[in-house]
Biopython code that builds the backbone (N, CA, C, O; Angstrom):
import numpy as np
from Bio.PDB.StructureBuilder import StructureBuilder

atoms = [
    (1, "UNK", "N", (2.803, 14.007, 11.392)),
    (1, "UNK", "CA", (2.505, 15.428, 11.509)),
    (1, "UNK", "C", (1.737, 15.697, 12.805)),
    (1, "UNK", "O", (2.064, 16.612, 13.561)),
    (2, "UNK", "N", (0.652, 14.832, 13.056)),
    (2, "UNK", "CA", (-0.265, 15.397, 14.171)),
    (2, "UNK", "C", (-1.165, 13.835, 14.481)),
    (2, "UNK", "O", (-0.671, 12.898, 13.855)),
    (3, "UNK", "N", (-1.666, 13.684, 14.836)),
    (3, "UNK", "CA", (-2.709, 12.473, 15.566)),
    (3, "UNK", "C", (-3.689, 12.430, 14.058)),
    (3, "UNK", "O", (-3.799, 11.391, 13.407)),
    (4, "UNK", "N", (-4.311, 13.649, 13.683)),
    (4, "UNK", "CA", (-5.049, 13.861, 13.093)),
    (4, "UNK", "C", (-4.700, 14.093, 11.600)),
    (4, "UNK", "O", (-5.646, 14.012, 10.816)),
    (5, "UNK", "N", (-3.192, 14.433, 10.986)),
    (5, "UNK", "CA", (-3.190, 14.432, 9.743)),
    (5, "UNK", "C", (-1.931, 13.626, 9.449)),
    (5, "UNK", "O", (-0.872, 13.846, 10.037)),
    (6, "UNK", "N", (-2.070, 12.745, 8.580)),
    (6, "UNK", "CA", (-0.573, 11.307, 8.044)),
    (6, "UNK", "C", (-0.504, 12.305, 6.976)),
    (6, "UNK", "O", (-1.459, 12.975, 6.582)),
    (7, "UNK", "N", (0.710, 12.354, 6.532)),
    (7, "UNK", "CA", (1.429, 12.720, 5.286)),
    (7, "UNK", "C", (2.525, 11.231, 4.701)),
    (7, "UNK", "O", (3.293, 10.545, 5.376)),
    (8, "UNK", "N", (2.217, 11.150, 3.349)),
    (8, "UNK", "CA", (2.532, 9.841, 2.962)),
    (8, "UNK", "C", (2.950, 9.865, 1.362)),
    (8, "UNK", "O", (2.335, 10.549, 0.544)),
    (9, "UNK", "N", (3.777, 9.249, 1.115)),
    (9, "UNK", "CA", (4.889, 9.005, -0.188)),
    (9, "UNK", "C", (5.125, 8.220, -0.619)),
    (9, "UNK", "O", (5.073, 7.237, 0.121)),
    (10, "UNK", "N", (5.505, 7.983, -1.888)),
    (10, "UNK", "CA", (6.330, 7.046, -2.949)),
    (10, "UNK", "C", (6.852, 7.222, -3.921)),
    (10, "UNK", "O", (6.820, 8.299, -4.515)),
    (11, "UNK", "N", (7.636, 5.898, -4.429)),
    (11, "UNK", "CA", (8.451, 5.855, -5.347)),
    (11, "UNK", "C", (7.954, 4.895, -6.013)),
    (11, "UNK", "O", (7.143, 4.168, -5.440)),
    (12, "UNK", "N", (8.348, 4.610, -7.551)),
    (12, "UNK", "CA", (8.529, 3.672, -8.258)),
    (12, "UNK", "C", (8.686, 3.500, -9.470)),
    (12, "UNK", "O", (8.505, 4.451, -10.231)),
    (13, "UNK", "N", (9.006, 2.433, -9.881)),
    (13, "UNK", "CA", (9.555, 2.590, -11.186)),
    (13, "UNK", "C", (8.745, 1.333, -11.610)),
    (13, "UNK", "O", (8.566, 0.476, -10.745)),
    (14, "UNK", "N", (8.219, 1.129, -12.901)),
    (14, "UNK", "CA", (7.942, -0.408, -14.313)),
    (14, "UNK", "C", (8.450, -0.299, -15.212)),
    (14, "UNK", "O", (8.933, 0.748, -15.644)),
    (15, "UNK", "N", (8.467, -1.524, -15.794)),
    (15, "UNK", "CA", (9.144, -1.304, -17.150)),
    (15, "UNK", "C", (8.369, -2.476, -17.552)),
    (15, "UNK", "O", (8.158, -3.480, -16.872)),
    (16, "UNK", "N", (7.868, -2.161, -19.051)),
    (16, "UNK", "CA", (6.916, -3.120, -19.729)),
    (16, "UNK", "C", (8.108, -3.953, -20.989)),
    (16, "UNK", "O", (8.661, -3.357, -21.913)),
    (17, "UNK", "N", (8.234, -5.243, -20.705)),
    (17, "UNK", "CA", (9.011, -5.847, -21.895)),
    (17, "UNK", "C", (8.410, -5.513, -23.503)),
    (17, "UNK", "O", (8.979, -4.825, -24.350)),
    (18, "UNK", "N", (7.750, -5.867, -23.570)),
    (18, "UNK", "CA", (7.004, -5.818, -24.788)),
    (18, "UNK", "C", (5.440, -5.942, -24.923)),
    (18, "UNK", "O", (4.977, -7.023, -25.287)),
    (19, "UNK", "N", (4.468, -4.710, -24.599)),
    (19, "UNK", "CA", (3.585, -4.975, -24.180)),
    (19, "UNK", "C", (2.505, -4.341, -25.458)),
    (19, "UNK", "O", (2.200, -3.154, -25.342)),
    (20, "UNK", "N", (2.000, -5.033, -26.526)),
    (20, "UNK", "CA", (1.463, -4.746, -27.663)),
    (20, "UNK", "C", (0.024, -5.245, -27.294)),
    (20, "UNK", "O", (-0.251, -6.187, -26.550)),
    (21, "UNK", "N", (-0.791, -4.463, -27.932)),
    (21, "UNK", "CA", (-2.029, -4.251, -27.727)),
    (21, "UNK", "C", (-2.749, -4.931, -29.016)),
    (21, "UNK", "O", (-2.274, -4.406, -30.023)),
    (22, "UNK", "N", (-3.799, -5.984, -29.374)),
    (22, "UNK", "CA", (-3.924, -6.235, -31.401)),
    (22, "UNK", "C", (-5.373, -6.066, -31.155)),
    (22, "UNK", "O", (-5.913, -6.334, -30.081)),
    (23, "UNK", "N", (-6.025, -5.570, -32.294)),
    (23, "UNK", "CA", (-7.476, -5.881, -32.831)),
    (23, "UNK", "C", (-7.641, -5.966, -33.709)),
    (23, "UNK", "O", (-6.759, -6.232, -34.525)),
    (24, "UNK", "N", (-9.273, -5.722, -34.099)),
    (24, "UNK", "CA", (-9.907, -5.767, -35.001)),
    (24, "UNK", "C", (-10.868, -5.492, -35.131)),
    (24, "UNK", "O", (-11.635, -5.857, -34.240)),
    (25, "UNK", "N", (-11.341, -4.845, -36.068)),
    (25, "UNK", "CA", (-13.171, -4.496, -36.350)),
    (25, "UNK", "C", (-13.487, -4.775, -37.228)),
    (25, "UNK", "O", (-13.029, -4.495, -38.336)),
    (26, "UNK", "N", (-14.772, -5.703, -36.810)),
    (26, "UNK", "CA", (-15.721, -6.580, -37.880)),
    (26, "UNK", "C", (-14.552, -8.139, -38.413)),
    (26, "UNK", "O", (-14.791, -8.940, -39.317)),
    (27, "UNK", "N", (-13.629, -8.122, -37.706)),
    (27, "UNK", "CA", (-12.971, -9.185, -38.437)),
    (27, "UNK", "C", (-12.282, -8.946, -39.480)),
    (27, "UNK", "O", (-11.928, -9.811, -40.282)),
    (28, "UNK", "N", (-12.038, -7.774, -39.556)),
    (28, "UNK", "CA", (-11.834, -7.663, -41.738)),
    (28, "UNK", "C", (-10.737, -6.695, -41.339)),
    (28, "UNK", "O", (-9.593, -6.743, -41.792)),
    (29, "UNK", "N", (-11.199, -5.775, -40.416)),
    (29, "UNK", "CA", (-10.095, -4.163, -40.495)),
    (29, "UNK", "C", (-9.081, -4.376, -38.818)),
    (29, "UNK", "O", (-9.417, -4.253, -37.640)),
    (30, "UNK", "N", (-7.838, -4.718, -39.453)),
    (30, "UNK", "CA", (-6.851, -4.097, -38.526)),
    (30, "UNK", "C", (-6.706, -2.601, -37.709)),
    (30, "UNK", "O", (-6.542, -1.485, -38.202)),
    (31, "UNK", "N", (-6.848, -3.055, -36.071)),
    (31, "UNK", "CA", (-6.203, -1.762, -35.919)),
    (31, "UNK", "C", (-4.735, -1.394, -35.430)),
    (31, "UNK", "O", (-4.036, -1.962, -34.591)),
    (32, "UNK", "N", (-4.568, -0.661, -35.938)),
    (32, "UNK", "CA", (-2.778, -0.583, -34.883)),
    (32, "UNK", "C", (-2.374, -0.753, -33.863)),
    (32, "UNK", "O", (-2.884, -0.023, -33.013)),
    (33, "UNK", "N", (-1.585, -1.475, -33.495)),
    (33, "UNK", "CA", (-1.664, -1.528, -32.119)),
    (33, "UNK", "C", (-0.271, -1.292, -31.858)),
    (33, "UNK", "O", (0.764, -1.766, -32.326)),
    (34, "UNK", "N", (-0.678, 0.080, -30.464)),
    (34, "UNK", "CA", (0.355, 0.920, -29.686)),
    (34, "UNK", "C", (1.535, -0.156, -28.777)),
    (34, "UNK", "O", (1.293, -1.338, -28.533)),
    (35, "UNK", "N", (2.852, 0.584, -28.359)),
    (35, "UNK", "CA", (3.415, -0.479, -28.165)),
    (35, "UNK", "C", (3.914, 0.581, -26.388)),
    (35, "UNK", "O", (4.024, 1.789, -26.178)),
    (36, "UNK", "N", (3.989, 0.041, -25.989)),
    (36, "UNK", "CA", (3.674, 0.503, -24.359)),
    (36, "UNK", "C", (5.366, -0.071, -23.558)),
    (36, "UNK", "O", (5.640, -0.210, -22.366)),
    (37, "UNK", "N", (6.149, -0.269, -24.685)),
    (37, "UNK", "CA", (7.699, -0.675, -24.062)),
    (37, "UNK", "C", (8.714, 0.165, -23.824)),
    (37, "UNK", "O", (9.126, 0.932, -24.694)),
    (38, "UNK", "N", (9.372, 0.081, -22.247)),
    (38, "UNK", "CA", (10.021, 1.257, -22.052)),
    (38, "UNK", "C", (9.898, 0.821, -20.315)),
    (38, "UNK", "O", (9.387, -0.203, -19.862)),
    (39, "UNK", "N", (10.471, 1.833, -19.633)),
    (39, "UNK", "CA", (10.232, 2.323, -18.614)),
    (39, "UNK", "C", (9.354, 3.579, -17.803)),
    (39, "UNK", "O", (9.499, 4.673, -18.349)),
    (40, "UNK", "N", (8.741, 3.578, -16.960)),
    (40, "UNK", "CA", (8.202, 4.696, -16.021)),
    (40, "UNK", "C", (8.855, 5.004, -14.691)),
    (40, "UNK", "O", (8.762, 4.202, -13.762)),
    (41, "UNK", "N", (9.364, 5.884, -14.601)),
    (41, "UNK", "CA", (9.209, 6.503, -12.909)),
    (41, "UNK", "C", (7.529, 6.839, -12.799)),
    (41, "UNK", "O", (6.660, 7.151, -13.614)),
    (42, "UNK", "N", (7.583, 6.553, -11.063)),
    (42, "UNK", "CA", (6.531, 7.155, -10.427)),
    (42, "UNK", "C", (6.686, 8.145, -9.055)),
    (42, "UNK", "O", (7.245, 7.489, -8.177)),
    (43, "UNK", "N", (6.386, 9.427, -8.630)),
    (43, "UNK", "CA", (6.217, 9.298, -7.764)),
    (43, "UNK", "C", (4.838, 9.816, -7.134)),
    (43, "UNK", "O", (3.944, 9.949, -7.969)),
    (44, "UNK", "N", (4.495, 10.140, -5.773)),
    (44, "UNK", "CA", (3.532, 10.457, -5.582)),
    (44, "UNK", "C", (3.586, 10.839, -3.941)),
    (44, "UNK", "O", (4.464, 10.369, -3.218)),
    (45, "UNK", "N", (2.433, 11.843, -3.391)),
    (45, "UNK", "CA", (2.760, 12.565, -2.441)),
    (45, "UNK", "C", (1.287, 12.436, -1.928)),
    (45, "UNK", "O", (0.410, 12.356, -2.788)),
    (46, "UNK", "N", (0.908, 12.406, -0.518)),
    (46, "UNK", "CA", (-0.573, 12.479, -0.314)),
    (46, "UNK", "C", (-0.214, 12.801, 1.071)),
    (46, "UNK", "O", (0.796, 12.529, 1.720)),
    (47, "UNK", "N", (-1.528, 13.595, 1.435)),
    (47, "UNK", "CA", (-2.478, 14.184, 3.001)),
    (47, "UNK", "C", (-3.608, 13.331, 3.824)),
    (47, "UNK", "O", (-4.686, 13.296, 3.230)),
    (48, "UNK", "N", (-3.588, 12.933, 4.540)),
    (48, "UNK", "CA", (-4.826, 12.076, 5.042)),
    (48, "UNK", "C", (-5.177, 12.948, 6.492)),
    (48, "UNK", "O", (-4.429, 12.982, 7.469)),
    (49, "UNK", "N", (-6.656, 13.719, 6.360)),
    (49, "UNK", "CA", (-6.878, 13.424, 7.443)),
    (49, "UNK", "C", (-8.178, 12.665, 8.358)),
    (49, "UNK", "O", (-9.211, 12.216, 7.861)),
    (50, "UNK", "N", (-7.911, 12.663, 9.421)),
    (50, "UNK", "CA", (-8.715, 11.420, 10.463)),
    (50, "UNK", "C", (-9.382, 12.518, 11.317)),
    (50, "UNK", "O", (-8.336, 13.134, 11.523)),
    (51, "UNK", "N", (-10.519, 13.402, 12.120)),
    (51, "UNK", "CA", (-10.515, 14.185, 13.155)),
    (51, "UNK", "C", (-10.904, 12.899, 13.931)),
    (51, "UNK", "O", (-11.597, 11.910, 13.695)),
    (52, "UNK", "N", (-9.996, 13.445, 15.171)),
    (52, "UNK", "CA", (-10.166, 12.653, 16.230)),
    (52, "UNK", "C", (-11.343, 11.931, 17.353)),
    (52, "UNK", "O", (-11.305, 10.919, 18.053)),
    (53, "UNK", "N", (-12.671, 13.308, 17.059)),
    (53, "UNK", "CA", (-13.554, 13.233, 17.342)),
    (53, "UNK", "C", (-14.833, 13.015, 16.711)),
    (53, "UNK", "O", (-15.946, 13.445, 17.010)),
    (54, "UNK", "N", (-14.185, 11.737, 15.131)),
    (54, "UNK", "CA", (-15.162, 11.227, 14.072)),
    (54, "UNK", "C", (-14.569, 10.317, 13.581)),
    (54, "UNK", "O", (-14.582, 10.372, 12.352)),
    (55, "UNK", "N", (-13.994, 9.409, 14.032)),
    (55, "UNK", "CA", (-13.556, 8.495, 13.312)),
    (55, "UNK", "C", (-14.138, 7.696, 12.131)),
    (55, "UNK", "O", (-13.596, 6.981, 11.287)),
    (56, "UNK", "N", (-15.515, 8.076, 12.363)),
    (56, "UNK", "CA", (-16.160, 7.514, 10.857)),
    (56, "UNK", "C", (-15.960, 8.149, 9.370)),
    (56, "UNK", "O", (-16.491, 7.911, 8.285)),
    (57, "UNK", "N", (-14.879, 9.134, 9.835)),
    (57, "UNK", "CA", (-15.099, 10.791, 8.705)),
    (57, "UNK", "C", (-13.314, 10.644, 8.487)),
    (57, "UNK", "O", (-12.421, 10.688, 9.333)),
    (58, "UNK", "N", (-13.250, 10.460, 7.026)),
    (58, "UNK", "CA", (-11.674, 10.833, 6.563)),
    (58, "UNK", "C", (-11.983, 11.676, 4.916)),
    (58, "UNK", "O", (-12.916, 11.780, 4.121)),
    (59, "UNK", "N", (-10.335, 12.223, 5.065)),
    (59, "UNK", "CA", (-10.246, 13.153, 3.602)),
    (59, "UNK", "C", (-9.058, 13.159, 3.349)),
    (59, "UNK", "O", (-8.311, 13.853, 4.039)),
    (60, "UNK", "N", (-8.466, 12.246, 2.094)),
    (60, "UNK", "CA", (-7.990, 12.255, 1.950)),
    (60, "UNK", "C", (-7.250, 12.775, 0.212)),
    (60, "UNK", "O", (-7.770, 12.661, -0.898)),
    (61, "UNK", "N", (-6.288, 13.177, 0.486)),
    (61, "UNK", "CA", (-5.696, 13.874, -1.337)),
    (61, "UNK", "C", (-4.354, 13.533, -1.863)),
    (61, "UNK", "O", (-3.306, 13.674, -1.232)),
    (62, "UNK", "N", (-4.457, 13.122, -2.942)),
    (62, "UNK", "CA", (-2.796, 12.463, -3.303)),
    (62, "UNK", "C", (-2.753, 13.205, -4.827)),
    (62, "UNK", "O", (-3.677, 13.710, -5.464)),
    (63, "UNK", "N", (-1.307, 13.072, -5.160)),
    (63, "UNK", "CA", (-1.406, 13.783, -6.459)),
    (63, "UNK", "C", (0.331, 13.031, -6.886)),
    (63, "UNK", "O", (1.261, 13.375, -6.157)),
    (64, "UNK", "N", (0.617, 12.066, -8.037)),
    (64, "UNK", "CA", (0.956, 11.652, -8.398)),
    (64, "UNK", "C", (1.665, 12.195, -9.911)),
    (64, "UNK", "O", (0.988, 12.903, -10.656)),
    (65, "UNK", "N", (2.885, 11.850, -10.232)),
    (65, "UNK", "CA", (3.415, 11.947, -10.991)),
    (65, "UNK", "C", (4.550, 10.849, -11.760)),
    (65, "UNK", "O", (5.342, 10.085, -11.209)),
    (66, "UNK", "N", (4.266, 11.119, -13.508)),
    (66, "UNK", "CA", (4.733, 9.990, -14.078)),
    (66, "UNK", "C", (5.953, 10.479, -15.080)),
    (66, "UNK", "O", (5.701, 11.559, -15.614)),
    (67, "UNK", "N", (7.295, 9.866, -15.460)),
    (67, "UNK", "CA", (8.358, 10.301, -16.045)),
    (67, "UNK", "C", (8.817, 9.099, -17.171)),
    (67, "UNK", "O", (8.869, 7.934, -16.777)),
    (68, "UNK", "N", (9.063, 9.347, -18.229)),
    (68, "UNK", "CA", (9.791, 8.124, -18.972)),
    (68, "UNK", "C", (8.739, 7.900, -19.840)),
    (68, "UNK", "O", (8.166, 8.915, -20.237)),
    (69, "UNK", "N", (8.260, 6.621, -20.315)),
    (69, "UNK", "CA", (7.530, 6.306, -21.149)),
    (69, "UNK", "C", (6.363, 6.581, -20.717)),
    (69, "UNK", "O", (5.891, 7.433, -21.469)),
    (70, "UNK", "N", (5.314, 6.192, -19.532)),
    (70, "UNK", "CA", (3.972, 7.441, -19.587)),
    (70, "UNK", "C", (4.560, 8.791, -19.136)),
    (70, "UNK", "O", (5.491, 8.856, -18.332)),
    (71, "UNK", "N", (4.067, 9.691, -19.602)),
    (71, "UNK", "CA", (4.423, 10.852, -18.684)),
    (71, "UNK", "C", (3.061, 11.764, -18.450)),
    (71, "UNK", "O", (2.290, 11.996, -19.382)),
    (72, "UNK", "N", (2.894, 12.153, -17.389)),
    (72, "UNK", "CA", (1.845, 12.973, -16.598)),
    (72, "UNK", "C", (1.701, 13.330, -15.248)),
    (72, "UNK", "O", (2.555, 13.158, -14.378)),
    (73, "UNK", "N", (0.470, 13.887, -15.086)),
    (73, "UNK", "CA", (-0.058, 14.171, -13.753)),
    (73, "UNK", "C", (-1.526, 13.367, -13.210)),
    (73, "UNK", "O", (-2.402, 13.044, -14.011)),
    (74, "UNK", "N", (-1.607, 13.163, -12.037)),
    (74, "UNK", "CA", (-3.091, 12.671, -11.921)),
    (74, "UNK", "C", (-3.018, 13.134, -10.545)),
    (74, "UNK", "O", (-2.050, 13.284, -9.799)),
    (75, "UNK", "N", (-4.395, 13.346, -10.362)),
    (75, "UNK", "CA", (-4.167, 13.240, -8.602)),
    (75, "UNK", "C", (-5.783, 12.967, -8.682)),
    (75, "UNK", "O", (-6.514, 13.053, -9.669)),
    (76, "UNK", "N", (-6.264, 12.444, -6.697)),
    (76, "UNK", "CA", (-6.850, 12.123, -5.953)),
    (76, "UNK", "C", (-7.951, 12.953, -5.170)),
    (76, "UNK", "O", (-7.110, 13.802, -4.871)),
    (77, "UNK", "N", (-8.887, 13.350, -4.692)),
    (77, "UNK", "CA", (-9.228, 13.619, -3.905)),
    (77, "UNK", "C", (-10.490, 12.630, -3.175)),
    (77, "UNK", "O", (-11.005, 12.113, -4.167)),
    (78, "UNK", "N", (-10.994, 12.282, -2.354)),
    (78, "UNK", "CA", (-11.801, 11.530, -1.376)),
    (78, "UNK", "C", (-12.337, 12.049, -0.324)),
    (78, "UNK", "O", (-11.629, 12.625, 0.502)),
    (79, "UNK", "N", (-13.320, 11.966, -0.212)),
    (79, "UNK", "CA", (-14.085, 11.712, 1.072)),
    (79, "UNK", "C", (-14.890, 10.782, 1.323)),
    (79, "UNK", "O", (-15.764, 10.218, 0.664)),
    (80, "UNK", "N", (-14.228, 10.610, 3.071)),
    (80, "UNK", "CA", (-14.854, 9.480, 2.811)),
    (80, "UNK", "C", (-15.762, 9.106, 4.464)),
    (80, "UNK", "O", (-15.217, 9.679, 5.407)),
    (81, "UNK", "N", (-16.678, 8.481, 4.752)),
    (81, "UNK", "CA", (-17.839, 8.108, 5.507)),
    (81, "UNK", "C", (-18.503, 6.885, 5.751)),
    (81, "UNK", "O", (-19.241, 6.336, 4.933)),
    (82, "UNK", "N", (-18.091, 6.230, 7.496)),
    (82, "UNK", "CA", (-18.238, 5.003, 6.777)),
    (82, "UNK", "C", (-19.350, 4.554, 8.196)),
    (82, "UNK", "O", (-19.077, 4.972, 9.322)),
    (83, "UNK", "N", (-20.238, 3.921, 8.016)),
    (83, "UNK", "CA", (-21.736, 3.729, 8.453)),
    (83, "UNK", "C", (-21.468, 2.790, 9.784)),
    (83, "UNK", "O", (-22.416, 2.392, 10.461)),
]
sb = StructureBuilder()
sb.init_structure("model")
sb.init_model(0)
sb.init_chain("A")
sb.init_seg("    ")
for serial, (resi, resn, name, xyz) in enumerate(atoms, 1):
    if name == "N":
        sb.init_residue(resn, " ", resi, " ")
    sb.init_atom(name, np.array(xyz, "f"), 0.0, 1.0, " ", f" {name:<3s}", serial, name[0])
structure = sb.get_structure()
C-alpha cells in the first residue's frame, strides 16, 4: 500500500481426527467430554502500520474468521512500543 501501511492475508483450513477431551471431578464424577472432529476454514485479513519517522511505534489490527466445525469471529488490535 505505502512504505508506511502492509496490508496482509490468509487462508486455511484443520481438520481434527478425533480429538476428545476426558475428566473428572474428585475422581468419582465423570465429565463429558466434547468431541472437536471435523474440519475448519480460516480466513483472516489485517492492517499494519510502521510511521516512518518512529520506527519504535507500530499498530497493528487483524480480524479473522472461522467456517465448518468452529465457527466465528475474533479479531486483533495492538499497539505496540518497543524501548
Amino acid at each position: 500500500m505505502s512504505p508506511e501501511w502492509t496490508l496482509t492475508g490468509g487462508l486455511g483450513y484443520e481438520y481434527e481426527f478425533d480429538g476428545k477431551a476426558k475428566g473428572t471431578l474428585y475422581h468419582m464424577y465423570s465429565i463429558d467430554s466434547p468431541s472437536l472432529k471435523g474440519g475448519s476454514g480460516i480466513g483472516e485479513i489485517g492492517l499494519e502500520y510502521k510511521p516512518q519517522n518512529n520506527q519504535r511505534l507500530s499498530l497493528e489490527a487483524k480480524l479473522a474468521g472461522y467456517v465448518g466445525q468452529r465457527e466465528g469471529v475474533s479479531g486483533l488490535v495492538r499497539l505496540n512500543y518497543a524501548f
